[in-house]
Each structure stands twice: as C-alpha cells, then as structure tokens.
C-alpha positions as CSV (number, residue, x, y, z in Angstrom):
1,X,105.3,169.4,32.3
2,X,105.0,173.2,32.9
3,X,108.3,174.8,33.6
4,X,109.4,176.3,36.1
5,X,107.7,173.8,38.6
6,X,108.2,170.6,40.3
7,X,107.3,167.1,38.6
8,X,104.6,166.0,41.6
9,X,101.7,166.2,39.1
10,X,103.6,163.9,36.4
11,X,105.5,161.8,38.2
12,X,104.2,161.7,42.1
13,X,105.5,163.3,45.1
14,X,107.5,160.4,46.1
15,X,109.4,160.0,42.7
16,X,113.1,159.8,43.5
17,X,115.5,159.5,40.6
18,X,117.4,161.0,37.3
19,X,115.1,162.9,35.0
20,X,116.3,164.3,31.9
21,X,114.7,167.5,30.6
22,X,114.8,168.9,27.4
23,X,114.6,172.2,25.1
24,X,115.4,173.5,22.1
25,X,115.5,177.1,21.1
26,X,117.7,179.1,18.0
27,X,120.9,181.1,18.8
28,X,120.0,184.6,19.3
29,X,121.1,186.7,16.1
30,X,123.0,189.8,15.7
31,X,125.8,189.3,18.6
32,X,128.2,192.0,18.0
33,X,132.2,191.2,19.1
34,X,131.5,192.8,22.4
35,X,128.7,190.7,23.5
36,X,128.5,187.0,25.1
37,X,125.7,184.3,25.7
38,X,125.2,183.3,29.4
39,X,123.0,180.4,30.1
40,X,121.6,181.3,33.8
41,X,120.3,178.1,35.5
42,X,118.3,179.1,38.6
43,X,116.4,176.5,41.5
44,X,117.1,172.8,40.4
45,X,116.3,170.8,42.8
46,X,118.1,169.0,44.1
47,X,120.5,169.4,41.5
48,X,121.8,167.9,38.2
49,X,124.1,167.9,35.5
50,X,124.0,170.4,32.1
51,X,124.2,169.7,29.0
52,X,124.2,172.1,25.0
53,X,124.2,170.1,22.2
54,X,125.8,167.4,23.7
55,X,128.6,169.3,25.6
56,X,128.3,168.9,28.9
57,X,129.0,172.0,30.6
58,X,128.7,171.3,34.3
59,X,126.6,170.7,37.4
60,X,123.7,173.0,39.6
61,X,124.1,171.9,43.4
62,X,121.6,172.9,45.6
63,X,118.2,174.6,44.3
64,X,118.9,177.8,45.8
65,X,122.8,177.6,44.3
66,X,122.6,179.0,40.9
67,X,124.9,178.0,38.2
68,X,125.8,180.2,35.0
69,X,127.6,179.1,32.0
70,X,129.2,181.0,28.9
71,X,128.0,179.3,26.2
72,X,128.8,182.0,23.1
73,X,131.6,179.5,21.1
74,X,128.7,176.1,21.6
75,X,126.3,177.7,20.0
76,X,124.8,176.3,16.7
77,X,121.7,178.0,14.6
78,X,119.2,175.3,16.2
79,X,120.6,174.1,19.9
80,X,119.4,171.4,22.6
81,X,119.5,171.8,26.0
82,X,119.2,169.1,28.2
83,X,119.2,169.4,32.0
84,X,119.5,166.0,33.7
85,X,117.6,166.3,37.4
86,X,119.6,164.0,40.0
87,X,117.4,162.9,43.1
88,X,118.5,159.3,43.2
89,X,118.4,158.0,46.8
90,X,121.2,157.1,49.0
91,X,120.9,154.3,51.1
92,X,122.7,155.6,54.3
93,X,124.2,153.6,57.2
94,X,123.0,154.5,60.7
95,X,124.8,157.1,62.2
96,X,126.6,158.4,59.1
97,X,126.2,162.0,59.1
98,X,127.7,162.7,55.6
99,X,127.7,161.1,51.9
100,X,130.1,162.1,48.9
101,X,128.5,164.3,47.0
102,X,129.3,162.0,43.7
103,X,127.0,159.4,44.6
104,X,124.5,161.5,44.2
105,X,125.5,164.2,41.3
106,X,127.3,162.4,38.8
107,X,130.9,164.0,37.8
108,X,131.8,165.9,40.6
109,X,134.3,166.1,42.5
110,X,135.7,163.1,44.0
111,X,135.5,163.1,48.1
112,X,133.2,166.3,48.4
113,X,130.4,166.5,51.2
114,X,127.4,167.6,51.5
115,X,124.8,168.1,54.0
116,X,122.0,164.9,53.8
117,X,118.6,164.2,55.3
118,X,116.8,160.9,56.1
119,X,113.8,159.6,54.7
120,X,113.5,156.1,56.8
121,X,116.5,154.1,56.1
122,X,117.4,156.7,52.5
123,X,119.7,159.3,52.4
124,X,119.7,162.4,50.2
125,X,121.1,166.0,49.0
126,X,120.1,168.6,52.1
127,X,116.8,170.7,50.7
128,X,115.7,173.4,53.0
129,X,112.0,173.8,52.9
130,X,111.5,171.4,50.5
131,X,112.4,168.1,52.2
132,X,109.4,166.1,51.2
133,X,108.6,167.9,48.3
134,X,109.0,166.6,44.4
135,X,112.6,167.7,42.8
136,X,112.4,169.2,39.2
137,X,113.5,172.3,37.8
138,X,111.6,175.0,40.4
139,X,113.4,178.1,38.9
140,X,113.9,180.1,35.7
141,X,116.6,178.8,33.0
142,X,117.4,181.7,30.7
143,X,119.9,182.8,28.6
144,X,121.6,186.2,28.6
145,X,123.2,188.8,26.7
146,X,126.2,190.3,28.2
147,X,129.1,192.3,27.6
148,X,132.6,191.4,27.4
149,X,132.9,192.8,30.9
150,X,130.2,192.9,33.4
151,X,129.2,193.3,37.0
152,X,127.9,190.7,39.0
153,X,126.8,190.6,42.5
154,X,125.5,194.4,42.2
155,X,124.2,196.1,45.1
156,X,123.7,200.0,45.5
157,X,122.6,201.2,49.1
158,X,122.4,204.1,51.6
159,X,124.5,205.1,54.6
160,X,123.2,207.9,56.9
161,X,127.3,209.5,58.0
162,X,128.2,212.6,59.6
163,X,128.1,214.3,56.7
164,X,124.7,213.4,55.1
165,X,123.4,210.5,53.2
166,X,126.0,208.3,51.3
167,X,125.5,206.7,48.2
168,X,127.4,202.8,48.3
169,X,127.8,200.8,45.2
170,X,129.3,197.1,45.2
171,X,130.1,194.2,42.9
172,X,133.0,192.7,41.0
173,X,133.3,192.6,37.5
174,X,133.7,189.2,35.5
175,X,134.1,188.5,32.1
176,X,136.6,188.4,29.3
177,X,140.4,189.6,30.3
178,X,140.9,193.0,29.3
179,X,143.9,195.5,29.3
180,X,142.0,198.3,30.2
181,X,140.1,198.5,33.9
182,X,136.5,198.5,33.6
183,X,135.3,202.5,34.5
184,X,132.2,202.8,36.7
185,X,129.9,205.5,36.6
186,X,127.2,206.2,38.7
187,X,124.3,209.1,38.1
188,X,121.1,210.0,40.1
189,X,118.7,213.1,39.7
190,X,121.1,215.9,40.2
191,X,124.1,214.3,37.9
192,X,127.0,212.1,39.2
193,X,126.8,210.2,42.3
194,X,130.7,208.6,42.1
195,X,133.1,207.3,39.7
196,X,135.6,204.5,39.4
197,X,137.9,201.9,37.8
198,X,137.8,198.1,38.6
199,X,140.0,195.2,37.4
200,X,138.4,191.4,36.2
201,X,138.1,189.7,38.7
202,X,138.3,192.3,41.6
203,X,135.4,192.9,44.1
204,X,135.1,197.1,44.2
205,X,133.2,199.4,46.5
206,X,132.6,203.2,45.4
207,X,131.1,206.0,47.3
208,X,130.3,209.3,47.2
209,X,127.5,211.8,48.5
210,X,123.5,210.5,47.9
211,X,122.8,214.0,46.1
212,X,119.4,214.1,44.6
213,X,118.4,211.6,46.1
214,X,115.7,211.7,48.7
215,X,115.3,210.2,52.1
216,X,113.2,207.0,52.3
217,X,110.6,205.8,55.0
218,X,107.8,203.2,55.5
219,X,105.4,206.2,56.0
220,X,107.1,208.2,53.0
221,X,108.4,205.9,50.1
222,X,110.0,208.1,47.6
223,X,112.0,206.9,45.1
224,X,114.8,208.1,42.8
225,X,116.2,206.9,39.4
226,X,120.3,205.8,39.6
227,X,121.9,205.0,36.3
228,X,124.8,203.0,36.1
C-alpha cells in the first residue's frame, strides 16, 4: 500500500473496519540536550489509535484533526510504529442523532460525542468530503526535530493602519518548562521588524512597523524574506 493514500485499491471502497499499519525506521542520531522528537500524524481517516514500540501513545480523531506526540524518551536505535485505522461501523437506531465516540475509537474517553453519518441502517465517525470514500492514512506521518521550546500555530500577516503597513506575528510557544521566557525576534530587508518575550504555554501577538517590506497585489506580487 502506498502511503499517504486511502486503502480502496487493496481492500475495496466499501471496506469498513480496524486496520493496522506498520513502519519501522532508526532513531535519528546526534540529538543535542536542547532538541526533542515529535511524531506529527496528519489526515487519518477516520481516525485510530498510535502506537511506538509497543507504547501506545494516543488517538487521531477526525482526518483533518492532526495529532502530535513527543516521543524523544521511547525511542530505541531500531523503533516500530504502528497506526491502527478504526472505521468499524455502528449500527445506529432510527432517530439517534449521536454515538459515543468509544464505540468507534477504542480508549477514549468515556461518554464523548461525535458528529455521525448514515450509510443505510450503519452509523459512523462524521467525514466531510469523504463520506463514501475508503479510510486509511490520507496524510503525511513524520517525525520532527524541535527545540526545547517552540512556536506553534505561527502566523505572520499585514495590517494597512493609519500610520503605514504593520507587520503582525502570532503563535504560542509549547514545549519543555523553562525559567526563562522565550525572546522573539523578528527581521525583514531593512533589519528588525519587532521584538518580544513569551511564556510556555501563552498565546502572544507582536507588532511593529512592515519596514522593508513592500506592498503586495494580485497584479504586483512582490515578495520579501522575514526571519524569525
């Protein structure tokens, strides 16, 4: 089976069950004491349960939910990971409008609802645009390297204000507990753009004037280098 992609050519459109994939690879080499292995788990569908080296390390809801895991202390010089799809049908009762989310991902939390979807007299996890298409693993499972702090849901953007154009910088910073804030630097062409200090944990937003950096249209689609 060619990864990522769904298992229609292997086991038929109209396959509902538990599948059970599986990979090995080596731990990377040379991690120094400020650096941490993320597995990144992107698009199962409809979701499953993950497992390194026989350590189960938790679930992917939803294909368009990612999952991440830090996996630095589990890893061994030759690892196994093994990602166990879940579309197992629910039979449904008429007129029931949700099913616990257990009965279809195994280990979760007891009670929790989800969104379902029938298929004649079945019942099954909510899948947006791919209702009557084969489950598998549809995105990219990676791993990555990443410091002991790091930001996560970046996002850099432009206001037009009174004053000119204003660079806008989000995200909060996860990772290990640290004593120190985490300090934020941001440069484009002409030197800094803005600079601040963030806690674990604690979503930020920094701004400062756009200078260097120049105006952007459809017709005109110039582009600027901004290092963080």
């Amino acid at each position: 089976m060619r990864l990522p992609g769904d298992w229609g050519a292997c086991l038929g459109n109209n396959f509902r069950g538990r599948v059970q994939l599986r990979r090995t690879f080596n731990a990377p080499s040379k991690l120094d004491s400020l650096e941490r292995a993320w597995l990144v788990c992107e698009g199962v569908d409809p979701g499953g349960a993950v497992t390194l080296n026989g350590c189960r390390l938790g679930d992917t809801i939803g294909y368009a939910m990612p999952a991440e895991f830090e996996i630095t202390r589990l890893l061994l010089p030759h690892n196994e990971l093994m990602i166990e799809v879940d579309a197992s049908p629910v039979v449904g009762a008429a007129g029931v409008e949700r099913v616990p989310l257990e009965s279809i991902v195994e280990g979760s939390a007891q009670g929790t609802e989800v969104p379902y979807f029938e298929q004649g007299q079945r019942t099954c996890i909510e899948r947006p645009g791919r209702e009557y298409l084969p489950g598998g693993i549809v995105g990219e499972i990676r791993l990555e390297i990443r410091t002991t702090q790091f930001i996560d849901g970046l996002a850099l953007y432009f206001e037009r204000t009174i004053g000119g154009l204003e660079a806008v910088l989000q995200g909060i910073v996860r990772g290990d507990p640290a004593d120190e804030p985490l300090e934020i630097v941001a440069t484009g062409p002409e030197g800094e753009l803005m600079y601040g200090e963030a806690g674990r944990g604690a979503p930020f937003e920094l701004r400062g004037p756009a200078a260097g950096i120049p105006d952007w249209s459809q017709i005109d689609p110039l582009a600027a280098r901004v290092r963080l």
